[in-house]
N, C-alpha and C positions, 0 to 999 in steps of 0.2 A: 646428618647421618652419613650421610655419601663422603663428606670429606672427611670423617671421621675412619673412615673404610679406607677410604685413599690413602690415610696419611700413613695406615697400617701395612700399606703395600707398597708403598715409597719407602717406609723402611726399613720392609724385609730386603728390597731391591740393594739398601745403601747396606745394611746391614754386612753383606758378603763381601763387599771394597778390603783389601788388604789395609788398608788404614784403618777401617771399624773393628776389623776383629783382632788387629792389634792390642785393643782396649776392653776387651772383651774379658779378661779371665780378672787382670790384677785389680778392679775393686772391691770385685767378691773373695778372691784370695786373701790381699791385705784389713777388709772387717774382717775374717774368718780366724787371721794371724793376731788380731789387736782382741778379741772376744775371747781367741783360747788363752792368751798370755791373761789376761784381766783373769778370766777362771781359776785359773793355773794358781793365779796370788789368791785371789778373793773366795775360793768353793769354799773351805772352813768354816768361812762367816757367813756367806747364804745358807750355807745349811742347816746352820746352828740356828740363822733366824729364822728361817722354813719354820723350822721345826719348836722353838719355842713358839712359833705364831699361831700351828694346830694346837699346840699343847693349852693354849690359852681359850680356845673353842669348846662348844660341845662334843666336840669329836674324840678331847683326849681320852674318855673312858671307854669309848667303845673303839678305838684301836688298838688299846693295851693288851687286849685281850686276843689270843690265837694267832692264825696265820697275819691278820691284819700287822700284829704286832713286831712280826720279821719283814714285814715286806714293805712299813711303811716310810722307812728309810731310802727303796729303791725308788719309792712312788714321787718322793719328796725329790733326789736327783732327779727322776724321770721332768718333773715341773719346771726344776730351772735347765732343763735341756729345752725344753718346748720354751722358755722364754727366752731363749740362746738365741732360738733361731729368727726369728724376727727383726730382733737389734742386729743380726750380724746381717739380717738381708738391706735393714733401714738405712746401716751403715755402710752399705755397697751401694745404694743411692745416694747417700750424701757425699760420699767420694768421687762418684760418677759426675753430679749436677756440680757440683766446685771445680775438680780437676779437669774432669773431661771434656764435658761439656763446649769450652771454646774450639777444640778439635774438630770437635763433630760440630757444630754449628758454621765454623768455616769451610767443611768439606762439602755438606751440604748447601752450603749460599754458592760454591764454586760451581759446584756441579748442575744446580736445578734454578738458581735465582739470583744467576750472573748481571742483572742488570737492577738488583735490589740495593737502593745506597743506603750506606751504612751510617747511621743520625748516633750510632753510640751513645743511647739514653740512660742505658746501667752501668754501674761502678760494680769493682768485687769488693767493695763494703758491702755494698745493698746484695749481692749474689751471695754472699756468707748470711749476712742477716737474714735474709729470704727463707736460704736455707737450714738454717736455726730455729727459725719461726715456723716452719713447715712440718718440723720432727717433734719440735714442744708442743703444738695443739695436736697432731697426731698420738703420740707416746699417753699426753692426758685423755683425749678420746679412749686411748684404748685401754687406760686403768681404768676411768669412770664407767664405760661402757662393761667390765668383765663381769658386773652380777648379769647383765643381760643374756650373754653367751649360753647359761646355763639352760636355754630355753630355745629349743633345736632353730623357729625360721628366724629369732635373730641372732642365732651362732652362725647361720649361712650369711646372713645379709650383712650383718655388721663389721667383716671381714674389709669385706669388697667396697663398703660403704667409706672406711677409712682409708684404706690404699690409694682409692681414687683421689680423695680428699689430698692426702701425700703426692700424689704424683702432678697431681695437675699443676698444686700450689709450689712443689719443689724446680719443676721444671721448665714452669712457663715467663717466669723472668728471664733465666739465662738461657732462653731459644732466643727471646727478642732484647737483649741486653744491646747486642752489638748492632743492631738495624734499624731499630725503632726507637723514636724518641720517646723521652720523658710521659710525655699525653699521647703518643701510639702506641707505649704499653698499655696503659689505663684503657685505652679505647676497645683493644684486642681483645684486652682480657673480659670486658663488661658485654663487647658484643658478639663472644664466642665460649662465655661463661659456659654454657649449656652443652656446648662440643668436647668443651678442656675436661669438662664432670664424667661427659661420657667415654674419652678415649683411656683418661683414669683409671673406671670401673673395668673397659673390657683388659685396660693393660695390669690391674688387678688379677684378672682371672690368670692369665699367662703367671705371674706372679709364685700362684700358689701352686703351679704345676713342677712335681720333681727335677729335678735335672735345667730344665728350661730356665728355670729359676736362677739360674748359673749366668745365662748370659740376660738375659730381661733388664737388668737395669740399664746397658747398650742399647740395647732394642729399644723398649722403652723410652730413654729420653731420645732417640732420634726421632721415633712417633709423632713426640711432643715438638720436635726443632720443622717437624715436613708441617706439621698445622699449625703451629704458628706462624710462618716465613709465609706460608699461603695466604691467612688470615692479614697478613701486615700488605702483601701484596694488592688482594681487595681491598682493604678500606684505603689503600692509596691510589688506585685507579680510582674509585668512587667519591673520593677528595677531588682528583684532579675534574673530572668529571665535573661534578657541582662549580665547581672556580671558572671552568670554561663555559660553562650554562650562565 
């Protein structure tokens, strides 16, 4: 818990560096620009499938009728606006953890864990695939999961349940790609499994907050690059440790 707290306040500190908030606005600008232009082509056909998909429900006959009847057009935009938003925040992660990512991970080794060598265990094969594989079980969590939603503590829970899930898994290869080998990632990841779940959920919560939302995937992965670089640094005194015993 404690280093979980730390890592949050290590990275609010990095967070202000004229290099971090450099990067700050163009991931979420650029998913915002790639989501409106896809809309831009694609609204016609969402909505057409929207809406044949009620019409194919018990719902079509009691929307036909009355105000339901004018409004449910707006309701149907209203749905793929609330799906908007998520893929263009998902994809403000994905851009961050690919592109960014080595930025920030070398600003951070510079500045806090200047005597950390670098064993360069991950490839940007495995840092694309990672994060491919991080967005596809999220995306299905959160189609599989939407009957649940409908039922308020797991519309709260399920949220925050998957974000973390995304974050931990999108971010914690390329914090230790550059540092840790091959079997120091495995090792990190399995003996700090329970820290990555929880700095996930609280950097979930940030996540869902207005405006903040904006810069959080910055934030966020440096969270992930101060707890990881820490985690890499103990099991490496604790290695050296055991060898000298």
């Amino acid at each position: 818990m404690n280093a979980v707290f730390a890592a949050l306040f290590a990275a609010l500190k990095t967070f202000f560096h004229p290099r971090m908030l450099a990067l700050v606005l163009w991931p979420m600008l650029l998913a915002m620009g790639l989501w409106v232009g896809v809309a831009f082509i694609f609204w016609g056909n969402w909505m057409a499938g929207l809406t044949a998909l009620v019409q194919q429900t018990g719902l079509e006959q009691w929307i036909a009728q009355g105000f339901l009847a004018v409004a449910t057009h707006y309701l149907i935009a209203t749905v793929l606006v609330l799906l908007l938003l998520p893929a263009i925040y998902v994809t403000a992660l994905l851009i961050t953890a690919i592109f960014s990512m080595p930025a920030m991970v070398n600003h951070v080794a510079e500045k806090n864990y200047p005597e950390l060598a670098r064993m360069q265990g991950g490839t940007v094969a495995g840092s694309v695939g990672n994060a491919l594989l991080a967005v596809s079980v999220y995306c299905l969590g959160w189609i599989v999961s939407l009957p649940l939603w409908l039922f308020s503590p797991f519309a709260l829970v399920l949220p925050i349940v998957l974000m973390a899930y995304l974050n931990q898994r999108l971010f914690r290869y390329d914090a230790l790609a550059e540092h840790a080998s091959r079997e120091e990632i495995d090792q990190v990841v399995e003996r700090a499994s329970g820290k990555l779940y929880l700095l996930g959920a609280l950097a979930g919560l940030v996540q869902f907050v207005p405006l903040l939302n904006f810069i959080a995937p910055v934030y966020v992965a440096l969270a992930f690059i101060h707890l990881c670089l820490d985690e890499l640094q103990q099991l490496r005194v604790q290695t050296e440790a055991r060898i000298a015993n």
